[in-house]
SEZAKOL-76610 format. One record per residue (C-alpha): residue number from 1; residue in three letters; x, y, z. Coordinates in steps of 0.1 Angstrom, whole numbers, plus 2048, in hexadecimal, padded with zeros to 3 digits. Layout:
BEGIN
<pos NUM	code ALA	px X	py Y	pz Z>
...
***
This chain:
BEGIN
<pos 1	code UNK	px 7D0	py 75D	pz 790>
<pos 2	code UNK	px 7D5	py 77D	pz 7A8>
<pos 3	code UNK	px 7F0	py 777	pz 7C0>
<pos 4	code UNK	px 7DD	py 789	pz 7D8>
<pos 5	code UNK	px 7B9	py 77F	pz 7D0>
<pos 6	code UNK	px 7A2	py 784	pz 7EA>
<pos 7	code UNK	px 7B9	py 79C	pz 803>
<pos 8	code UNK	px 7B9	py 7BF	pz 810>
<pos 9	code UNK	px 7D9	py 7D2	pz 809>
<pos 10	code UNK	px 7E5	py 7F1	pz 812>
<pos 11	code UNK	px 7E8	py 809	pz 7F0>
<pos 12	code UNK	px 7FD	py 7FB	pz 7D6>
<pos 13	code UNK	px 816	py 7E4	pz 7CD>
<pos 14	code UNK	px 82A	py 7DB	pz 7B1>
<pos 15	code UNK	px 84C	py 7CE	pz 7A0>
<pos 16	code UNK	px 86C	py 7EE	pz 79F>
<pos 17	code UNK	px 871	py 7F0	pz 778>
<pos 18	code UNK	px 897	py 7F1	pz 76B>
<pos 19	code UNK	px 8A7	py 80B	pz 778>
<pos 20	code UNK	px 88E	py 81A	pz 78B>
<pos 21	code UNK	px 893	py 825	pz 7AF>
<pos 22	code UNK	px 881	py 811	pz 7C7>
<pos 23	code UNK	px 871	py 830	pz 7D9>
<pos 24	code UNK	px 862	py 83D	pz 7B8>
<pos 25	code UNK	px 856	py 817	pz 7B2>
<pos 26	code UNK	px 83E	py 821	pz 7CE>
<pos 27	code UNK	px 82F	py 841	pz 7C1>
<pos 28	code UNK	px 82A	py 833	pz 79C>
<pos 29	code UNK	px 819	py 815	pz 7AB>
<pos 30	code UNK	px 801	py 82C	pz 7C4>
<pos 31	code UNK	px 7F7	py 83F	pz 7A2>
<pos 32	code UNK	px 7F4	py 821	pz 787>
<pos 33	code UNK	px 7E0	py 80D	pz 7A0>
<pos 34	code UNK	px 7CB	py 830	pz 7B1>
<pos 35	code UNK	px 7CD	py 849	pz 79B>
<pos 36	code UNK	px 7D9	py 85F	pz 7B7>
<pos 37	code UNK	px 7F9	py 873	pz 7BE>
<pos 38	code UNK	px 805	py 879	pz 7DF>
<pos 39	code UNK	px 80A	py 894	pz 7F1>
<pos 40	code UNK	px 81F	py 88D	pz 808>
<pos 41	code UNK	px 836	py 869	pz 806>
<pos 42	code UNK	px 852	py 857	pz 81D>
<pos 43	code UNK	px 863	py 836	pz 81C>
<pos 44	code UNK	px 85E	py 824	pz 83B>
<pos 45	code UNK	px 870	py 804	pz 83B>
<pos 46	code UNK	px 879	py 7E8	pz 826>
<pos 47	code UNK	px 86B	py 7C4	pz 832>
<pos 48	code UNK	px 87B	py 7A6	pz 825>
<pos 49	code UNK	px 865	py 787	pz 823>
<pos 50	code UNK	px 86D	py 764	pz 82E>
<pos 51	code UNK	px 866	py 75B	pz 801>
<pos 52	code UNK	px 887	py 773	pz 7FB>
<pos 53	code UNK	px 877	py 78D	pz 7F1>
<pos 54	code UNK	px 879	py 7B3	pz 7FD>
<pos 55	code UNK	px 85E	py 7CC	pz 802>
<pos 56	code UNK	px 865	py 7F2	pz 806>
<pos 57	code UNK	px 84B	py 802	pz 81A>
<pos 58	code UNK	px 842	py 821	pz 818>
<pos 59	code UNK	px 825	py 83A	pz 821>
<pos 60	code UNK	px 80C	py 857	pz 80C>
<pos 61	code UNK	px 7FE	py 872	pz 816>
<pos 62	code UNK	px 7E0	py 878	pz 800>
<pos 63	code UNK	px 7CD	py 89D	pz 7FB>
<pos 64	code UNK	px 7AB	py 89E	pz 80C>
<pos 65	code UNK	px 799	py 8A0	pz 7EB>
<pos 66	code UNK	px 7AC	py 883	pz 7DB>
<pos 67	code UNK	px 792	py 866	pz 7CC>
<pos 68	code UNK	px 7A1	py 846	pz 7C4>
<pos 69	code UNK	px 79F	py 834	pz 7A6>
<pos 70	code UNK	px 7A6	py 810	pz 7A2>
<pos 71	code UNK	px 7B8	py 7FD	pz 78B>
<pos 72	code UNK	px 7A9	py 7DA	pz 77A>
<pos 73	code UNK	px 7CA	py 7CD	pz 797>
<pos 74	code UNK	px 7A9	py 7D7	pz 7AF>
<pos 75	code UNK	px 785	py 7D1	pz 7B3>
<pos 76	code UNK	px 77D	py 7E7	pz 7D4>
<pos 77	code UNK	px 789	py 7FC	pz 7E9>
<pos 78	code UNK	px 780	py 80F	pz 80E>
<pos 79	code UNK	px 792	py 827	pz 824>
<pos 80	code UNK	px 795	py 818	pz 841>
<pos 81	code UNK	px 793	py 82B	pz 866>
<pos 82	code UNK	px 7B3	py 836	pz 876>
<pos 83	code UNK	px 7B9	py 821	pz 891>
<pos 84	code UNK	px 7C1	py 7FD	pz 887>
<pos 85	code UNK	px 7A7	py 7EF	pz 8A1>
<pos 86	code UNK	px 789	py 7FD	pz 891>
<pos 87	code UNK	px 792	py 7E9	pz 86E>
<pos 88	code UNK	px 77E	py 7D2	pz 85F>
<pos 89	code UNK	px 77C	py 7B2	pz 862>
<pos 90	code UNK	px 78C	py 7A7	pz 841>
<pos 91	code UNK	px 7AB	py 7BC	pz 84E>
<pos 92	code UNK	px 7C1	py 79E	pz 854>
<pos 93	code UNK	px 7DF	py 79A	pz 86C>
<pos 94	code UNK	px 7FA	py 7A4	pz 850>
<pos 95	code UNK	px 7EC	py 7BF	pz 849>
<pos 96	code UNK	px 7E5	py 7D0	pz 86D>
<pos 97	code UNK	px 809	py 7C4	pz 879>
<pos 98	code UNK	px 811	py 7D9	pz 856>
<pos 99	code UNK	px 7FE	py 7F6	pz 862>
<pos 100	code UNK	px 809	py 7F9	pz 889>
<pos 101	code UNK	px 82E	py 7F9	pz 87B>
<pos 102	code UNK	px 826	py 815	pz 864>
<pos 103	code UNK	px 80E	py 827	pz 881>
<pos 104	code UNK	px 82A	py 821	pz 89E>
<pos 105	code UNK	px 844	py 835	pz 884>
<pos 106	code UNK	px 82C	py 853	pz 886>
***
């Protein structure tokens, strides 16, 4: 059963492997799960969660020409318009509190 069935996320997510810097746990996941390599890449933040664990944020810049390509982790995926009020519907609260933090960093 996903653990995230049925929710929009923000590009990619996984576990750090041994040893592995957290930072770089980031860019691994955005290319396993996209097939895309970014072009520019910053560490925003880390979040801890009221379950214990800790999520570090960060944020990709992608080349213009870039196509995604999910992974079987994902069965769709949309780019989204710039401004966090023009989102979609399924876009739930988590997710634009997510985004504004990242947007209000600049």
């Amino acid at each position: 059963m996903a653990s995230w069935a049925g929710r929009w996320a923000l590009g990619a997510g996984g576990a750090v492997e041994l040893r592995e810097n957290p930072a770089e746990t980031l860019w691994r996941e955005l290319e396993e799960e996209w097939s895309v390599t970014a072009a520019e890449r910053r560490v925003e933040a880390l979040v801890d969660r009221p379950d214990g664990l800790t999520f570090i944020v960060g944020s990709a810049v992608l080349d213009s020409n870039a196509e995604p390509v999910p992974d079987a982790e994902h069965d769709d995926w949309a780019w989204w318009p710039a401004n966090i009020d023009n989102w979609p519907p399924e876009a739930d609260e988590p997710l634009k509190r997510m985004a504004g933090f990242l947007e209000a960093r600049g």
